[in-house]
N, C-alpha and C positions, 0 to 999 in steps of 0.2 A: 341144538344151540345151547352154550353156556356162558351163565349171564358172569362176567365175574364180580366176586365176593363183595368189592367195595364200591361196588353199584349199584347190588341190592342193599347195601348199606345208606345210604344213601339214600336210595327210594323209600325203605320202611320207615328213615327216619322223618325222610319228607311227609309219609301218606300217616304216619303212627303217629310223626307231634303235633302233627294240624286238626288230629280227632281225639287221638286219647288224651288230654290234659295229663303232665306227669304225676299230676295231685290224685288224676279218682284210682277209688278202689272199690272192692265189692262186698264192702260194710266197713261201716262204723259205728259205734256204739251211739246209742240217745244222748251220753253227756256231752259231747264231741258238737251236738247238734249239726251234723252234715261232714263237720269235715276229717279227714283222710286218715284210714288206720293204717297202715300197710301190711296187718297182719291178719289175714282171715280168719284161721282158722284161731289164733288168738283169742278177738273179740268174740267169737262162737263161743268160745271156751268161758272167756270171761264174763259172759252175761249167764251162760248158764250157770258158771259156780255162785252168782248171785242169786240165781231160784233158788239151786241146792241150799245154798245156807240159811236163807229166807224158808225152806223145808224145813230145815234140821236135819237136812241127809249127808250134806259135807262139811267141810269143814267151819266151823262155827266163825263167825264177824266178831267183831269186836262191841259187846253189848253196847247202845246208846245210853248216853246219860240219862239218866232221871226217866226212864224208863220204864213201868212198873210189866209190861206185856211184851217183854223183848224175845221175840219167835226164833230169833237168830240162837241162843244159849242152846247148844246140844245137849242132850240128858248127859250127867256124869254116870260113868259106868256103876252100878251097884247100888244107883237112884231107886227106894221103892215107887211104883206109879202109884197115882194119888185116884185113887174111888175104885168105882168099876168100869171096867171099859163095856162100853155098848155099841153092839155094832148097827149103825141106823139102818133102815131098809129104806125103798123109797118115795114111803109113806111119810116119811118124817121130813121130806126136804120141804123148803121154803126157800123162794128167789129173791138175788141179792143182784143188785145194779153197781158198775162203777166205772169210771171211763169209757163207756159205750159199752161195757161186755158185759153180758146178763148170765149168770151159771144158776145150778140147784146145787143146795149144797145141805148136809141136815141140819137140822135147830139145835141137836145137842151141842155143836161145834161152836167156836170164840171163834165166827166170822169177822173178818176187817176188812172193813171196803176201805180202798181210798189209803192202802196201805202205805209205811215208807218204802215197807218189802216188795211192795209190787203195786198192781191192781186190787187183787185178792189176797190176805191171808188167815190162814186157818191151821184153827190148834184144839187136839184132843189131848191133853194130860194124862191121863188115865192113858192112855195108848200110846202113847210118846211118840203122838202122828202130829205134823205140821203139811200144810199143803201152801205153795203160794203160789202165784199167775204174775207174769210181766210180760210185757212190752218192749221186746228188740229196737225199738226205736223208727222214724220214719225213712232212715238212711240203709234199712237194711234189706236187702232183697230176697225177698221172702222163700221167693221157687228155689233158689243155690242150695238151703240149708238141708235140702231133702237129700241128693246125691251127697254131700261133703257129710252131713252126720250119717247116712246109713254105711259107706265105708269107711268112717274114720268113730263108730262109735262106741269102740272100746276104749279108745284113748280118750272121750270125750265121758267117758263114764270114770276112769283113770284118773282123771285131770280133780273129783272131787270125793271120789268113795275109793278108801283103800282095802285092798285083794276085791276088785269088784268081782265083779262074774255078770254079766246079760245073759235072763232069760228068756228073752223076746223080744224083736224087732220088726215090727207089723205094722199094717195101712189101715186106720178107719176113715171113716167121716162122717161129721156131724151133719146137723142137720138142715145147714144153707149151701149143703155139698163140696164146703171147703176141705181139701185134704190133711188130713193129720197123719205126723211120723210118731209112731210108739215105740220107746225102747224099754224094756221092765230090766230091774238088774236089783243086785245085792252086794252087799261090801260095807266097810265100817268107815266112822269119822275119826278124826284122829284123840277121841279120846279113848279109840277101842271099842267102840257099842255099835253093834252090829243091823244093821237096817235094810230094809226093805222098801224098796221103791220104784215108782215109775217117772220116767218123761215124757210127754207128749210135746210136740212143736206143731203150730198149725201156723198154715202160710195163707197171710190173708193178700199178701199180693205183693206189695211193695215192702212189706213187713214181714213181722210172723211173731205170734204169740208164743209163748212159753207156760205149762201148767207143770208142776214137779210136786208129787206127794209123798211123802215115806213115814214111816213106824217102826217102832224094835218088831225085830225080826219073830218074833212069838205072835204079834196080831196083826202084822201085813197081811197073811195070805186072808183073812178076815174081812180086810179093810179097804184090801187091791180093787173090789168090784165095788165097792161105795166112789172109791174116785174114778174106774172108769166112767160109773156113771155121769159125774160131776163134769167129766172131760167132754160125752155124749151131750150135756145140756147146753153147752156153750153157743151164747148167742150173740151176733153182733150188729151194731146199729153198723145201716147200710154206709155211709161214709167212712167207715174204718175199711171196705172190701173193695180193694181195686182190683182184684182176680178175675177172669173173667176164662170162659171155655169157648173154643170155638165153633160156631154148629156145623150142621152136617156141610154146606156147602163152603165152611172155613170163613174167615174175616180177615176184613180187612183193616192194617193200623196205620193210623196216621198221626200226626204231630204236625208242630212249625218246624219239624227241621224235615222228616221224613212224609213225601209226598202219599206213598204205598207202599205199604211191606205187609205179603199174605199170610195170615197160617192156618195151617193146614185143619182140616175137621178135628174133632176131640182134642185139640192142642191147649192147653192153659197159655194165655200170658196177661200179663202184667206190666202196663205203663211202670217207669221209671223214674223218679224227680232228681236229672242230673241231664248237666247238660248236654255229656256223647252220648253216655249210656242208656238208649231210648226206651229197649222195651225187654222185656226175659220170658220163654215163653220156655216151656217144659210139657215131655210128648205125655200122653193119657196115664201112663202109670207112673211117672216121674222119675224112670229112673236115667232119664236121659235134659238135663239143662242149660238152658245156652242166652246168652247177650251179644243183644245186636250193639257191639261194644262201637263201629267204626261205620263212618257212612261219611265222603266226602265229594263232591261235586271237583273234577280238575279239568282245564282246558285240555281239550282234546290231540292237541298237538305238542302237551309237555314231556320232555325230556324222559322225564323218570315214569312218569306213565308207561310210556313205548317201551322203557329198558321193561320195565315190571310185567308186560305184555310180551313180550320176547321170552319172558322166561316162561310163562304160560305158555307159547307156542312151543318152547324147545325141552322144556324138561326141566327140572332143577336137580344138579347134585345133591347129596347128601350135606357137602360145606356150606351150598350155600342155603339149604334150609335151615342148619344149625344155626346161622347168622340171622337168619327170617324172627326164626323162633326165638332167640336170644331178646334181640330188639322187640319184639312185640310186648313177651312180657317184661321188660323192662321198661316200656309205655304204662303199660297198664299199674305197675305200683302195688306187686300184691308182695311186697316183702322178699320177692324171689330173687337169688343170685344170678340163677340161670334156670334154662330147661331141660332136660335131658330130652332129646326126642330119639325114640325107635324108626331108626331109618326104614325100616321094612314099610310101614306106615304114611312113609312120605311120599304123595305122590300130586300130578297133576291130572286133574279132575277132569272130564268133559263138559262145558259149556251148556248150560240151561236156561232160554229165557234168550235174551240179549245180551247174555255174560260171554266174553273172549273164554273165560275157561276158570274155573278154581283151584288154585292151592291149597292140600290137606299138610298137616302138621297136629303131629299125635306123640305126645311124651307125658312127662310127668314132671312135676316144682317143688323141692322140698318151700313149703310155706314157715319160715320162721325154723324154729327148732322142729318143729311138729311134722306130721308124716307124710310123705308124699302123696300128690293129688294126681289126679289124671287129668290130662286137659287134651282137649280136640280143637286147631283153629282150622279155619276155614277162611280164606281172604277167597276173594271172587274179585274179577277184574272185568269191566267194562270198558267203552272205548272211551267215557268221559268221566268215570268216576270208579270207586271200589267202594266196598261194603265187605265189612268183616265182621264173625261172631266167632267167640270161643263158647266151648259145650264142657262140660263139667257130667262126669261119669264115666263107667268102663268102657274103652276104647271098642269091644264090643258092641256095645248099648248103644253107644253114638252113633256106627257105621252101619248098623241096623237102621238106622234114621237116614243114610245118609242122603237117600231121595229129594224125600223131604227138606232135607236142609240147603239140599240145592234149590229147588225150587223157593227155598225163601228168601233163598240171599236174591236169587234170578227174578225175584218178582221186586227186589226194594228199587224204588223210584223217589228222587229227590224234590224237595219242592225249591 
């Protein structure tokens, strides 16, 4: 059976305006306090180039007035460094507190707690190292940042050090077992001074922290394992972590709006503070993220229900998932025109749980000017309500998952 085109128009618009608000998106910067960017990859961009500068690894801010210690002034190319540089070992750290986050950092360094630049900033002269730490803000969801920076992180290294080059893109974690994304890279700022440096991004849940170090390219390779370490001590008061792993027997999440929704063993997720966007849960190695973005309670004998359940029973065209997918993310508010979806990928799901059946939708959204993302949705249809999550990562990685992802749309229960 084939549902036609402007009656799934219709229904997505009914079941997608009544959960997704056209306002959320899936960040927004701290100044914003909450409300709506519609450019993801953007504000990613744009909070990191405020580490960077607050580093001295991109491009330089415009120095504050009256100023005497402004970390943001990039060395001018042909600067002699001032003393001798010494590289500390990790005999020489001392613990520095600020905003809940506790680091080791060494005593030779001009630590600043309580920075403008951040949380943390830190400056060797002699070395023409700056390091600093910030805080993405409480609007930003912490798990997304891991898939969106590991394929998109040359452009995000691009976006503030020119001819970058990345030499590494790697998983540690510290040591309250939150995950952290490493990307190590090289490239100059625009006064031509060539630097050395790292980013780490750690996702504390509903958040994610930012530490960015760099140095002229002559004492990085020197200095690289001083700020691993610095990255290694990172400590947070328990209020800042709403991360959480799921045990062997998986959890269960609730809210006042979602009655039950499972995930599965080793799963991270993290509550949300929005009011569709409930929870974000990302599979054990991260490379696979998703938001239980839609959750809506409908009389079971509505109109557009039944058409939407018709189309689960009979198959959807390729037209009219392009209209599915069109509509959805044009609910959702992430800057996107459109979606391009790979019809190979389109299909109707089998039924798990109490679900009539799931529709998959797998493309990719140029976000703003910046580079195409992959997206995985998933709407699941019930006899009295649906539940939808988009996944973020390679369509691969996702459908690796995709069990799993049935059983968790098939386990959400309303309250």
């Amino acid at each position: 059976m084939r549902v036609r085109t402007h009656c799934l128009r219709i229904t997505v618009l009914l079941l997608l305006a009544t959960t997704l608000l056209p306002t959320m998106a899936l960040a927004a910067p701290p100044a914003q306090d909450g409300t709506v960017d519609p450019a993801v990859i953007a504000v990613i961009v744009a909070a990191s180039q405020q580490v960077a500068q607050a580093a001295g690894v991109g491009t330089p801010a415009a120095p504050a007035a009256e100023t005497p210690t402004d970390l943001t002034d990039a060395p001018v190319e042909g600067t002699e460094p001032v003393g001798e540089v010494i590289i500390p070992t990790e005999d020489d750290f001392a613990e520095y507190t600020s905003g809940g986050v506790s680091i080791l950092a060494p005593v030779q360094w001009d630590v600043q707690t309580d920075s403008p630049d951040g949380i943390f900033s830190m400056a060797d002269e002699a070395a023409e190292l700056a390091v600093a730490m910030q805080d993405f803000g409480p609007s930003f969801p912490g798990l997304i940042v891991f898939p969106l920076f590991e394929a998109n992180a040359q452009e995000l290294v691009d976006s503030f050090a020119t001819d970058a080059v990345i030499s590494d893109i790697s998983r540690v974690e510290i040591e309250q077992g939150l995950p952290v994304l490493r990307i190590a890279f090289s490239g100059g700022n625009d006064e031509g001074v060539q630097k050395g440096g790292v980013i780490y991004i750690l996702a504390t849940g509903g958040s994610a922290l930012a530490l960015l170090g760099g140095s002229s390219i002559e004492t990085w390779p020197d200095l690289e394992p001083v700020v691993d370490a610095i990255a290694r001590s990172i400590l947070l008061d328990d209020n800042l972590i709403t991360l959480q792993v799921a045990p062997d027997e998986g959890t269960v999440f609730s809210d006042d709006m979602i009655a039950a929704f499972t995930v599965p063993a080793g799963w991270y997720l993290s509550p949300v503070d929005d009011s569709e966007m409930r929870v974000i849960v990302g599979d054990p190695a991260l490379a696979v993220v998703g938001a239980l973005v839609a959750a809506n309670d409908i009389a079971e004998d509505d109109p557009q229900l039944k058409a939407f359940a018709d189309a689960v029973a009979g198959g959807m065209s390729d037209e009219d998932a392009q209209v599915v997918a069109d509509e959805f993310v044009a609910a959702m508010n992430l800057g996107v025109a459109d979606m391009v979806i790979d019809e190979t990928m389109t299909a109707v799901l089998p039924a798990a749980g109490d679900a009539l059946g799931t529709i998959r939708i797998v493309g990719s959204a140029p976000i703003e000017d910046g580079p195409m993302m992959d997206m995985s949705i998933y709407t699941t249809i019930f006899a009295d309500k649906v539940a939808a999550m988009v996944f973020f990562g390679a369509p691969a990685d996702v459908q690796a998952q995709e069990e799993l992802i049935l059983q968790m749309l098939g386990s959400t229960q309303m309250e």
